[in-house]
C-alpha positions in Angstrom: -1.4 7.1 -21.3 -2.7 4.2 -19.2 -1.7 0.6 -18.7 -4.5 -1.4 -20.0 -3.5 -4.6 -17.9 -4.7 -5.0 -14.0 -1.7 -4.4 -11.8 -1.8 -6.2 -8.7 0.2 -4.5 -6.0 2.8 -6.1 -4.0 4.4 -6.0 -1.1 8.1 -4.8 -2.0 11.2 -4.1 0.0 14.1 -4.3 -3.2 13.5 -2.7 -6.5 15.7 -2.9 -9.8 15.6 -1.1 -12.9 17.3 -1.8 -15.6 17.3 0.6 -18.9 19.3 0.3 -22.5 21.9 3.0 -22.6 25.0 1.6 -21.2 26.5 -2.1 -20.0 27.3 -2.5 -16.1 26.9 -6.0 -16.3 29.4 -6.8 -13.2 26.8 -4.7 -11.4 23.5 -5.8 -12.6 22.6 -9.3 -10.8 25.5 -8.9 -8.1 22.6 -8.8 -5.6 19.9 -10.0 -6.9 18.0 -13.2 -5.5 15.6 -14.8 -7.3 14.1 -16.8 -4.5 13.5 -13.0 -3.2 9.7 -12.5 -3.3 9.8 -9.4 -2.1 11.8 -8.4 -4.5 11.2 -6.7 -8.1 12.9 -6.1 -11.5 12.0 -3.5 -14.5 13.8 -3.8 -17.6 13.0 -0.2 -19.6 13.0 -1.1 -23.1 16.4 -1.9 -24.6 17.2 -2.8 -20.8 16.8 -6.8 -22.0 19.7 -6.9 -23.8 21.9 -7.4 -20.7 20.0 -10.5 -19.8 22.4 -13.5 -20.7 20.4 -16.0 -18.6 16.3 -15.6 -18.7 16.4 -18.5 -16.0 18.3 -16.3 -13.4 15.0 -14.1 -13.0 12.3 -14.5 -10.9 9.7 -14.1 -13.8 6.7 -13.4 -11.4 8.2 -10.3 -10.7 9.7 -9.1 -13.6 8.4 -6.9 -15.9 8.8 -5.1 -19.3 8.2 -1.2 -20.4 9.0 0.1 -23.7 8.4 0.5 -27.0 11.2 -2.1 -27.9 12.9 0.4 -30.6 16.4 0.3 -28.6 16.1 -3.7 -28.1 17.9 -5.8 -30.1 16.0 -8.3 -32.0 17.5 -11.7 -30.6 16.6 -10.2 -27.7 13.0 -9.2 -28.4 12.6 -13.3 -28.0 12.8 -13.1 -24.6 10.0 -11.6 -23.9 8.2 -14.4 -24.5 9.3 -15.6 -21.5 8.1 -13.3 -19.4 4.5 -13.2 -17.7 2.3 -12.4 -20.0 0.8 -9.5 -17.6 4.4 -8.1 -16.7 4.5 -6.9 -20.1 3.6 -3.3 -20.8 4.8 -2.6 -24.3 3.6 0.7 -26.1 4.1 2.7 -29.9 6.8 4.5 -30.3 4.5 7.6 -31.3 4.2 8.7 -27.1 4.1 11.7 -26.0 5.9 10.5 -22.3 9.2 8.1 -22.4 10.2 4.6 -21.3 11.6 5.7 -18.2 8.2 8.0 -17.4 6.4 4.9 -18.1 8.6 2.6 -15.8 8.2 5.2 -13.4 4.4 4.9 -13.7 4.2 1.3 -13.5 6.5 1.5 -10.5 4.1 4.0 -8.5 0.9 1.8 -9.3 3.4 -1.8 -8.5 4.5 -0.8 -5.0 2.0 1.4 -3.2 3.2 0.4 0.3 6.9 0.0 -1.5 8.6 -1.1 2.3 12.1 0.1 1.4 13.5 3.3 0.9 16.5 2.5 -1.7 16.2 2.3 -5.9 18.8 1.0 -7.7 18.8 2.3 -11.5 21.4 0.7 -14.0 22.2 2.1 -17.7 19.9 5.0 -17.8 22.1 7.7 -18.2 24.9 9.3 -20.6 24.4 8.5 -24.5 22.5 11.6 -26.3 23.0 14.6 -24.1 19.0 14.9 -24.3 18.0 11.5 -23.4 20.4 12.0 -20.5 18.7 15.4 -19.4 15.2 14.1 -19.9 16.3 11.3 -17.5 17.5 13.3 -14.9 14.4 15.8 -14.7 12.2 12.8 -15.1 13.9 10.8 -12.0 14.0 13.9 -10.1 10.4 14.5 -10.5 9.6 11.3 -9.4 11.3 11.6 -5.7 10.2 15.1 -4.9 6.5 14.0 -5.7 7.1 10.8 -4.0 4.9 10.2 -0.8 7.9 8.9 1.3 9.4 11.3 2.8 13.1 9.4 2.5 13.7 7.9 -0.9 16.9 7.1 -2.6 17.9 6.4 -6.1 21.3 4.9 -6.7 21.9 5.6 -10.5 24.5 3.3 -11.8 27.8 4.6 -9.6 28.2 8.1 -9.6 24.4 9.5 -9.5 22.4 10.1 -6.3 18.5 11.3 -6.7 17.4 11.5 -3.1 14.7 13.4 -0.7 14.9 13.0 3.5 18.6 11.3 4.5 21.4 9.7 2.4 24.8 8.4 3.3 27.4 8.3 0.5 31.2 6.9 1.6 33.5 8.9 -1.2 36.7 10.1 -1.6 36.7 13.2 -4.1 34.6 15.8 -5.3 30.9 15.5 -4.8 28.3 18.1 -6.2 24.7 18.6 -5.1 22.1 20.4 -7.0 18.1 20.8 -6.3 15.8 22.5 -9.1 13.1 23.4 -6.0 13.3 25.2 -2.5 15.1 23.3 -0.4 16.7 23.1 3.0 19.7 20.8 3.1 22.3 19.5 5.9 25.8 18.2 5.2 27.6 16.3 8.0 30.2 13.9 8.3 33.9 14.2 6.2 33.0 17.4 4.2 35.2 19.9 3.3 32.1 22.4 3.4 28.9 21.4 5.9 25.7 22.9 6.0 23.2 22.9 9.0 19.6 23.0 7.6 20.8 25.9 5.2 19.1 26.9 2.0 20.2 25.7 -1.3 19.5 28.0 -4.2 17.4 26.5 -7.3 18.8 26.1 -9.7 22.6 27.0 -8.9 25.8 26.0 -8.8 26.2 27.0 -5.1 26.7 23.0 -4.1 29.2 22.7 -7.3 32.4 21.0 -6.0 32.3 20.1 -2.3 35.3 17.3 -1.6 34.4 14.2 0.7 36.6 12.3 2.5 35.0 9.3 3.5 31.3 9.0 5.0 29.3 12.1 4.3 25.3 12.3 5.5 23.1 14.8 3.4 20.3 15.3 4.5 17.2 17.8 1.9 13.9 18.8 2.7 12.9 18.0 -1.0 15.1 16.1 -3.9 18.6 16.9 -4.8 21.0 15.3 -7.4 24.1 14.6 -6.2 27.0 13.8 -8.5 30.3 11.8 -7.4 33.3 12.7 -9.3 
């Protein structure tokens, strides 16, 4: 599937998604700026309905992906706010989902993306499915990334990240990876690894406790979930 409209790449140092599945509204515009240039947003499909004020966004550099069948229809309105070429809106018969196709849009957006720090709102939890797919999707797109450190901050308790990460937690923390991987944990750990092998596919990194700042630091993309 292609996007039929010219993308012209930008110069970015903050991106924002935003998808449909759950409300973190005290979260979603805490930081955001509109006078930011070098800043961009992505609402995934359903994502608009936790816009109350079209006028806070920087319209320039927001954009729309989806197939609008989680959106609400006084919401659907909005779009015709929006650029005209920030919207990317497909059928519902696809063979790849919103969040692929954000993804996508993303990679072609922000080719010399200056930052190394995602933050992803309401995209997980709901169907069990949706919320796997999700996961695997995400993870797929930082192990294939070119930068070699790239995080992704999934509402508050998910980490997707490749190269070095700090998290500041108190309680359990869990790390996965579904590829070969070589991973360092430093910092207020109850168990640390130096450059160590994590096992595909395991539950060897099930359960470590944190008590305060933590570094991890992977040779390719691990999940790590904060309890």
């Amino acid at each position: 599937m292609q996007f039929s409209k010219k993308i012209q790449k930008k110069e970015i140092n903050s991106i924002t998604l935003f998808g449909p599945i759950k409300s973190d509204k005290n979260s979603i515009f805490a930081n955001y700026d509109k006078t930011d240039n070098s800043s961009i947003v992505i609402f995934i499909d359903g994502g608009i309905n936790f816009i109350d004020n079209i006028e806070s966004l920087n319209l320039d550099n927001t954009y729309f992906v989806g197939d609008l069948d989680s959106a609400e229809e006084k919401k659907k309105k909005l779009l015709d706010s929006f650029m005209e070429d920030n919207i990317f809106q497909f059928s519902s018969d696809k063979d790849q989902s919103d969040l692929e196709l954000a993804l996508r849009l993303l990679t072609e957006l922000t080719p010399n993306f200056r930052g190394n720090t995602i933050n992803i709102f309401n995209i997980l939890g709901a169907r069990q499915d949706h919320h796997f797919s999700n996961l695997l999707a995400l993870q797929s797109y930082v192990a294939n990334h070119p930068l070699t450190n790239l995080i992704l901050k999934l509402d508050s308790n998910v980490i997707i990240s490749k190269g070095k990460v700090q998290i500041d937690h108190q309680g359990i923390f869990s790390i996965f990876t579904l590829n070969e991987n070589s991973v360092t944990i430093s910092g207020q750990a109850k168990y640390r690894l130096k450059q160590e092998a994590l096992r595909p596919q395991s539950s060897q990194g099930l359960s470590n406790m944190a008590q305060g700042k933590v570094e991890i630091e992977s040779s390719n993309s691990v999940i790590i979930f904060l309890e």
